[in-house]
C-alpha positions, 0 to 999 in steps of 0.5 A: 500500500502507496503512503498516499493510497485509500485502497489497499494493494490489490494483488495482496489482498486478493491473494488474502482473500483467496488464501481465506477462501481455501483454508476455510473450503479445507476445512469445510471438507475435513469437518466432512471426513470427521461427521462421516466416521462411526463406530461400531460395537467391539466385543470385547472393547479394548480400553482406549475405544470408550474415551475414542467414542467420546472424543468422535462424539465430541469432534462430530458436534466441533465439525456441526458448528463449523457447518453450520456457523462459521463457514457461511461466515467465511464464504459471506462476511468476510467478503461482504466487508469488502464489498460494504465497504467498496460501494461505500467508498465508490458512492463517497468519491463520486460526491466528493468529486461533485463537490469539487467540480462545484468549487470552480475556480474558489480558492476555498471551500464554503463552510457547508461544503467543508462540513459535506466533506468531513460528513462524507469521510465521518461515514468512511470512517465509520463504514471501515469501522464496522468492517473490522468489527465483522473481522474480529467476530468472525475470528473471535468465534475462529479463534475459539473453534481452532482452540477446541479442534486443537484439544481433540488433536492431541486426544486422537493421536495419543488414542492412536498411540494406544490403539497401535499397540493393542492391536500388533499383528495387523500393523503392518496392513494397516500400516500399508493402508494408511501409506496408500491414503497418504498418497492419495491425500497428497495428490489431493493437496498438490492438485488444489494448491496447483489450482489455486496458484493459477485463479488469483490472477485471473479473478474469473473462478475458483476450484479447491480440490480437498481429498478427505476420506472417511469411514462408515462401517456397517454396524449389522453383520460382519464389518465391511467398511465403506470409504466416502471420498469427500471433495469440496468444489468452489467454483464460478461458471459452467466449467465446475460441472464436468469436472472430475472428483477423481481421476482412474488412476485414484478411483483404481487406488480407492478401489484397492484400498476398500479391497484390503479394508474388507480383509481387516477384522473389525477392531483393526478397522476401527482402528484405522478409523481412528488414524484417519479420525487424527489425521482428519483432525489435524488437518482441521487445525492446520487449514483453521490456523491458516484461515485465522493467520489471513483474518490477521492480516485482513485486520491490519490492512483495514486498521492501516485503512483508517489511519489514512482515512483519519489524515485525509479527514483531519487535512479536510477540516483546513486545506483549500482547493488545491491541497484538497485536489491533491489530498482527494481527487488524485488519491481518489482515482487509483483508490476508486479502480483499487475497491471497484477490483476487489468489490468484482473479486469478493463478488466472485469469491462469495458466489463461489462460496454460496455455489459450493458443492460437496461430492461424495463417491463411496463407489470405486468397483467400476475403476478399470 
């Protein structure tokens, strides 16, 4: 940001804004994974699965909030601030443009329009006010979930700890199982930052990809588990539709990890559940910490918005026509270009966010 600008840097605060909208499709996508875990009954039921259902329990109610609550405030306030604030800003320079092309060739501003001009940035004031008011709650309510994820983490892997040494003699399956998951999850993870690496510049759509996979185990007859592969989509236009959740080569892997899954008996199943539970928790935290840390930075760049402001207002009180053209109208035309570019983006990234879609495939027989 210029010493002279009202705007923010664009380019920062669309990669900002894109940085938000990403953490948070993550996470919406590992809530997923969580809510679509279950348990099963395990007789007998070793000592760590009791506290293991508590905490899935727990977890599940932690992902509701997230669902219902804090993600539409993601994917709606924290673009709305721009865009509020935006429109305010375009209705505010278009008056103060008036004014001055009202002035002519006075060398000072009357007492009313002195006192229209202090009311104009009075009312930017307090419009950016309100918008860093709508940062802090969102992130006060972030800041709370990312605490209470945060304490599960810790209680799923030490569960983990627990459930790996209970259960020695399928280890090694396991152990292949979960190699097999991480892969597939790393594919996921390098395809949507690859993707998101590309739109910010473009600022004509969004596509996260995020690879989550859960576990339903039936609970009537033996324990056959189903994966449910979540993939969250954000995106703009026709393009989104076809686009492929996974590809034949992942479907094949999918279809091969339900295979060997079949094999394990019950409790070695669950506690592969519980793994992917840790990791899928992990992942929460990581994508909601990255989501707080970009909320941060939304934060500053309106609290150094208002310290410019508060100049541009006190130097309105006492400069004459000269100083005023130069304190406004050349600030004002690269600063009204600046907010009408990021009203158009969070425009897009709020659309984005309304039209996002959760595709689910839990059946890979068909991968040749």
């Amino acid at each position: 940001m210029s010493e002279t600008a009202l705007s923010p840097n664009v380019e920062e605060t669309r990669k900002n804004l894109t940085g938000v909208a990403f953490a948070a499709a993550q996470v919406t996508a590992f809530a997923l994974a969580v809510k679509r875990h279950n348990v099963i009954p395990l007789t007998p039921e070793p000592d760590w699965y009791p506290r293991f259902k508590l905490d899935l329990a727990l977890a599940q109610r932690e992902a509701d909030v997230w669902m219902t609550r804090l993600s539409p405030m993601m994917f709606s306030k924290v673009p709305q601030s721009i865009i509020d604030y935006g429109n305010l800003f375009d209705a505010a320079i278009s008056e103060v443009r008036r004014i001055l092309k009202a002035m002519g060739e006075r060398q000072n501003p009357t007492p009313d329009e002195r006192t229209a001009l202090t009311h104009i940035f009075d009312a930017l004031l307090e419009e950016l006010n309100a918008q860093k008011s709508t940062i802090t709650q969102v992130n006060t309510e972030l800041t709370e979930f990312y605490g209470n994820v945060s304490g599960f983490q810790a209680a799923f892997k030490s569960a983990t700890q627990a459930a790996d040494k209970d259960q020695t003699d399928s280890r090694i399956l396991r152990q292949q199982l979960q190699r097999d998951i991480d892969a597939l999850h790393a594919q996921a993870s390098a395809a949507s930052t690859k993707t998101i690496a590309s739109v910010i510049g473009l600022g004509v759509s969004l596509l996260v990809m995020v690879g989550a996979i859960g576990f339903a185990l039936a609970t009537g007859g033996a324990a056959v588990p189903v994966i449910v592969g979540v993939v969250a989509f954000i995106g703009v236009g026709a393009g989104i539709a076809g686009a492929v959740v996974f590809s034949k080569e992942q479907s094949a892997k999918l279809a091969e990890i339900q295979t060997k899954m079949a094999q394990l008996e019950a409790k070695d199943a669950m506690i592969l559940a519980l793994g992917q539970v840790s990791s899928a928790i992990g992942n929460l935290a990581e994508r909601a910490d990255e989501a707080l840390k970009g909320l941060g930075t939304l934060f500053n760049t309106w609290a150094t918005l208002e310290a410019k402001l508060n100049s541009v207002a006190r130097n309105v009180t006492l400069a004459n026509r000269a100083q005023l053209q130069s304190a406004i109208s050349l600030r004002s035309n690269a600063s009204k270009t600046a907010w009408d570019d990021l009203t158009n983006y969070a425009l897009i990234l709020q659309r984005a966010g309304e039209g996002t879609k959760i595709v689910e495939q839990n059946d890979f027989s068909q991968a040749a």
